[in-house]
C-alpha positions as CSV (number, residue, x, y, z in Angstrom):
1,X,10.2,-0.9,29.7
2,X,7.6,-3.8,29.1
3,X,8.3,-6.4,26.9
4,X,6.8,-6.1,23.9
5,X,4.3,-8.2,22.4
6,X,4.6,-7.6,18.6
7,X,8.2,-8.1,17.6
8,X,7.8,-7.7,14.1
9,X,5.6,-4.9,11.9
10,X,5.4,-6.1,8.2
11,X,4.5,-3.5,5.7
12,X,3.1,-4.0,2.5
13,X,4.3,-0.8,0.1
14,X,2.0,0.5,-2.1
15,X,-1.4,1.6,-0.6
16,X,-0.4,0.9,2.6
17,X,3.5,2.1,3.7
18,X,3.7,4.6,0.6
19,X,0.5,7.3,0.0
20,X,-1.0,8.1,-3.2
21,X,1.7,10.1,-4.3
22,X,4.6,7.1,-3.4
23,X,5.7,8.7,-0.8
24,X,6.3,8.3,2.8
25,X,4.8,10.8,4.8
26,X,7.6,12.3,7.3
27,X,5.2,11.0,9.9
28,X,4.9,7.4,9.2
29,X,8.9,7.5,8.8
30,X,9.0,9.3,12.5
31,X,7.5,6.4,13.9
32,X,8.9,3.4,12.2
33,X,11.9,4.9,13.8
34,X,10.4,5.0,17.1
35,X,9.2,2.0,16.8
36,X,13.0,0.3,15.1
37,X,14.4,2.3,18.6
38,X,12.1,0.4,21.2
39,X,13.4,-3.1,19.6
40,X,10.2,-3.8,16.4
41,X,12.2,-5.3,13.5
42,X,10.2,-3.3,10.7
43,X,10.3,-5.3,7.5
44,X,8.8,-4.4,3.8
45,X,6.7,-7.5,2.7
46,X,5.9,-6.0,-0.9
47,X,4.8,-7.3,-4.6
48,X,7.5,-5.2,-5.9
49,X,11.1,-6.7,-7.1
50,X,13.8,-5.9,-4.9
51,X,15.2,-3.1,-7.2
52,X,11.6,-1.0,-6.7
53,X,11.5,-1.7,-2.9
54,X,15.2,-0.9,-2.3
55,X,14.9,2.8,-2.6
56,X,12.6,2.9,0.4
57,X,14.5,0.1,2.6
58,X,17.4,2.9,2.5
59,X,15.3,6.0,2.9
60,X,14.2,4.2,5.8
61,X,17.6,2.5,7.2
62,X,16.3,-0.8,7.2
63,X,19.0,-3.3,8.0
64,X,16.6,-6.0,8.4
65,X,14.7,-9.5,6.5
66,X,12.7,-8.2,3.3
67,X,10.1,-9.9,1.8
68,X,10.0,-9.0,-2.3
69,X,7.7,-10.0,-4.9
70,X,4.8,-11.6,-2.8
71,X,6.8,-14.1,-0.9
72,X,8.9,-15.0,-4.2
73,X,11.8,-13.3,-2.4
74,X,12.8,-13.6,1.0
75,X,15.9,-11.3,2.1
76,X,17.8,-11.8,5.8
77,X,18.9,-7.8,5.1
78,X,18.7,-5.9,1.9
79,X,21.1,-6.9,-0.8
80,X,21.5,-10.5,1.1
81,X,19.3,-13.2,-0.7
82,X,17.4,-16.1,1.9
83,X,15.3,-17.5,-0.7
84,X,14.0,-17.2,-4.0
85,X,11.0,-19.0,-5.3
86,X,11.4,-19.4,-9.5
87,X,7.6,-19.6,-12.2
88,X,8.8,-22.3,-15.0
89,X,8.8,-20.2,-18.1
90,X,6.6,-22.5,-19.6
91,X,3.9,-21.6,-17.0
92,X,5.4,-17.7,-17.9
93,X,5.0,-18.3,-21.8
94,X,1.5,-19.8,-21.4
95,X,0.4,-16.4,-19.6
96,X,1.8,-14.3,-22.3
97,X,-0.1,-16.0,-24.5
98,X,-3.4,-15.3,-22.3
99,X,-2.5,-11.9,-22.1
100,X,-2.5,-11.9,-25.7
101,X,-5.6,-13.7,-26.5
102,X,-7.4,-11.4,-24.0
103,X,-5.9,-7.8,-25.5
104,X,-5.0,-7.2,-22.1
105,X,-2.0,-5.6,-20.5
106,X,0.2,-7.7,-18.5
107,X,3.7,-7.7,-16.9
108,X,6.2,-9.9,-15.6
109,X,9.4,-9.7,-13.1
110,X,12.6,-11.5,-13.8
111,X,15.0,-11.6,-11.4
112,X,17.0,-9.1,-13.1
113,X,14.3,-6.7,-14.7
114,X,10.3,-5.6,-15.2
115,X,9.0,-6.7,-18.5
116,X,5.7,-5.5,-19.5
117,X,3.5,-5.7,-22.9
118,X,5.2,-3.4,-24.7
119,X,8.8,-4.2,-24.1
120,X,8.8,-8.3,-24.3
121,X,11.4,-10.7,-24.5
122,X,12.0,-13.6,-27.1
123,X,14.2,-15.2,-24.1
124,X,11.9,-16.6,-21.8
125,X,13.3,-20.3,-21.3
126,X,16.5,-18.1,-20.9
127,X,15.2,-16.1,-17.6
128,X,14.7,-16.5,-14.3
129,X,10.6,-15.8,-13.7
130,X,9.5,-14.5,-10.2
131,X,6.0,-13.2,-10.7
132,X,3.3,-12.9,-13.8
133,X,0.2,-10.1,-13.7
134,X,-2.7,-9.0,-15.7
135,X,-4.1,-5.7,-15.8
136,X,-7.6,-4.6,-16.7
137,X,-10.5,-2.8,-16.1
138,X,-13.0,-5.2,-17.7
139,X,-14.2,-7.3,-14.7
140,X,-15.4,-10.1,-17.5
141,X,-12.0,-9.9,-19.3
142,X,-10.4,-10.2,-15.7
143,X,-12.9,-13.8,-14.6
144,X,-12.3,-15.3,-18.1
145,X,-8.4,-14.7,-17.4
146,X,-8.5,-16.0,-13.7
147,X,-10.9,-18.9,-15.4
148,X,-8.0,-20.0,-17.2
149,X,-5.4,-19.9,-14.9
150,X,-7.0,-21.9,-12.6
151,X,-7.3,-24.5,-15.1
152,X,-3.5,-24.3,-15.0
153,X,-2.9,-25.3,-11.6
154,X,-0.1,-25.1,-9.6
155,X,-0.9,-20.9,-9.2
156,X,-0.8,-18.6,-6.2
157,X,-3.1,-16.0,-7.4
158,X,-4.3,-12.2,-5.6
159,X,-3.9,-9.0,-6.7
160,X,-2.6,-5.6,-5.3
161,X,-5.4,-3.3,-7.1
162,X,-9.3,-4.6,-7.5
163,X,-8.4,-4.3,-11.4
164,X,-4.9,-6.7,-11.8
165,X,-4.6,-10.3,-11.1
166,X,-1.0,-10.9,-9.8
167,X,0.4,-14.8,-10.1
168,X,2.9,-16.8,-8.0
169,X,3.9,-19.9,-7.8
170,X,1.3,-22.0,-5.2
171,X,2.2,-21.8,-2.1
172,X,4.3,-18.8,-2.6
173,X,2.5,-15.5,-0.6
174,X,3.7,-13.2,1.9
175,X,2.4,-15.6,4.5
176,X,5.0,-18.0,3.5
177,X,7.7,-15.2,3.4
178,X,6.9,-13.8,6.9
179,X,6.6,-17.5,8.3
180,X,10.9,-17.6,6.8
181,X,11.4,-14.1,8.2
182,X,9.9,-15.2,11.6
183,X,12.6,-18.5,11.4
184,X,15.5,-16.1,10.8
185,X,14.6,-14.2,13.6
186,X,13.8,-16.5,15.8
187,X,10.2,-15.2,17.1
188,X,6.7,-17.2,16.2
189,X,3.8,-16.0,13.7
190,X,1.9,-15.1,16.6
191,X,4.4,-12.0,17.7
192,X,3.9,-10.6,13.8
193,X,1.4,-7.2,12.9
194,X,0.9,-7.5,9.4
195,X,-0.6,-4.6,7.6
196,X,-2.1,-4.5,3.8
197,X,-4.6,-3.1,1.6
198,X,-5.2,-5.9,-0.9
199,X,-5.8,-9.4,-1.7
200,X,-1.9,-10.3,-2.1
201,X,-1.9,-9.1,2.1
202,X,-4.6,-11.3,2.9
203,X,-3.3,-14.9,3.6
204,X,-0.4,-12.8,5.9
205,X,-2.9,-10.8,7.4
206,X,-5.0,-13.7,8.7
207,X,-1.8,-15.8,9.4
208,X,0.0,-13.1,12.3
209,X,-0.6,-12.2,15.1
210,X,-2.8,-9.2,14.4
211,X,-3.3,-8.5,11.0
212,X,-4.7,-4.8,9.7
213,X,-6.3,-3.5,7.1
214,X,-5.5,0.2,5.9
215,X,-9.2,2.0,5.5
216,X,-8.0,2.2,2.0
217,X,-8.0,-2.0,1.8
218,X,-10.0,-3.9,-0.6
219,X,-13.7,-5.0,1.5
220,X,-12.5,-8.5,1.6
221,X,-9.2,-7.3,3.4
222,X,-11.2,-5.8,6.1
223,X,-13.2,-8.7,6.8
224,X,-10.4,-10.8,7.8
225,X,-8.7,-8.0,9.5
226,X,-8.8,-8.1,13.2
227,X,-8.3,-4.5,13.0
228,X,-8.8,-1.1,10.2
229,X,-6.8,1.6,10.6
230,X,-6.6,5.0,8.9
231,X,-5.7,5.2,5.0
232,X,-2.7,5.1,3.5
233,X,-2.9,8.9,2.8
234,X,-3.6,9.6,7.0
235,X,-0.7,8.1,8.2
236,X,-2.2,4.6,9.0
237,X,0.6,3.1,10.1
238,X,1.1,5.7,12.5
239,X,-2.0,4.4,14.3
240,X,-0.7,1.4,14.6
241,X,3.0,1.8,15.6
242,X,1.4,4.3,18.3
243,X,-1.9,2.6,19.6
244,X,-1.1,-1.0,19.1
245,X,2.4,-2.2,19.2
246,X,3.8,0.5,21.6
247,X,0.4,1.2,23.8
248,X,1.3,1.8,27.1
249,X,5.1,2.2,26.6
């Protein structure tokens, strides 16, 4: 058996890995499993907290590096913390305060739990703050918003849907969590098939070795994908487990 050239297939979740219905096709699970079998380390590189990506790690038997909350987490194997990149609640408190001003609905991960509009703390100095987002459909609502927090500075902004704005802190992305996954393993960027539908899979996409964009992938996703595959409900990452990182085997 060839060596292989891709050593490492990260999978965004949601739109990409999971289909509309959250699932993971029987499919897309067969191969991941051919592909764990012939040596790929698969890894999840997701904007959920670990506690929303954990249930698919183990439906999969992933033993390997995770990459949680856009780059905010890095995990050598589930349940074993690598790294953890913290928001000052300051910054946190300031984008409450946004979300207020602009009526629109936002969320925020702790390291311990989701908090959204509705269900708010009074404790934010007490926390520990991975990730801030905005949802809405308004796409005025949503500049004035981004206006704003690049006045703040000091923000890694995407999204993972054309209607949410999703904020790190700078230099925090899934780029920068693969790049620590690719240390840990001891193989180079250039070895790495990222795969992603939207903006917060775009810096990792151009960053690898090849980077793909589901057919379901925000325009902008495709443009800087060296390759689109089928959507997330056609078993895209079937296509390419089979025709790219095991051609020929």
């Amino acid at each position: 058996m060839s060596e292989l050239k891709y050593k490492l297939l990260a999978l965004d979740m949601d739109g990409t890995l999971l289909n509309d219905n959250h699932e993971i096709t029987q499919e897309t699970a067969k191969w991941i499993q051919i592909a764990i079998r012939r040596g790929v380390h698969v890894c999840l590189s997701t904007g959920r907290a670990v506690f929303h990506a954990m249930p698919y790690a183990v439906q999969l038997g992933l033993e390997t590096p995770m990459i949680t909350v856009n780059g905010s987490e890095v995990w050598k194997a589930p349940h074993d913390l690598h790294m953890r990149h913290l928001m000052d609640p300051a910054l946190i408190r300031k984008m409450q305060e946004i979300g207020e001003k602009y009526n629109s609905w936002y969320w925020a991960y702790s390291v311990e739990e989701l908090f959204n509009r509705d269900r708010w703390t009074d404790n934010i100095e007490g926390l520990e703050w991975l990730k801030f987002g905005f949802n809405t459909e308004v796409d005025e609502v949503r500049h004035q918003i981004m206006m704003e927090l690049q006045q703040m500075g000091g923000l890694q902004m995407t999204n993972s849907s054309p209607v949410n704005i999703e904020i790190n802190p700078g230099g925090v992305s899934k780029a920068s969590g693969v790049a620590e996954v690719c240390k840990l393993l001891g193989i180079e960027m250039s070895e790495v098939v990222a795969v992603g539908d939207s903006l917060n899979d775009l810096a990792v996409i151009e960053a690898v070795g090849l980077g793909v964009a589901m057919g379901n992938a925000q325009e902008q996703v495709k443009e800087a994908a060296d390759l689109i595959v089928a959507s997330n409900n056609e078993d895209g990452i079937v296509e390419v487990i089979r025709d790219y990182i095991l051609k020929g085997e």
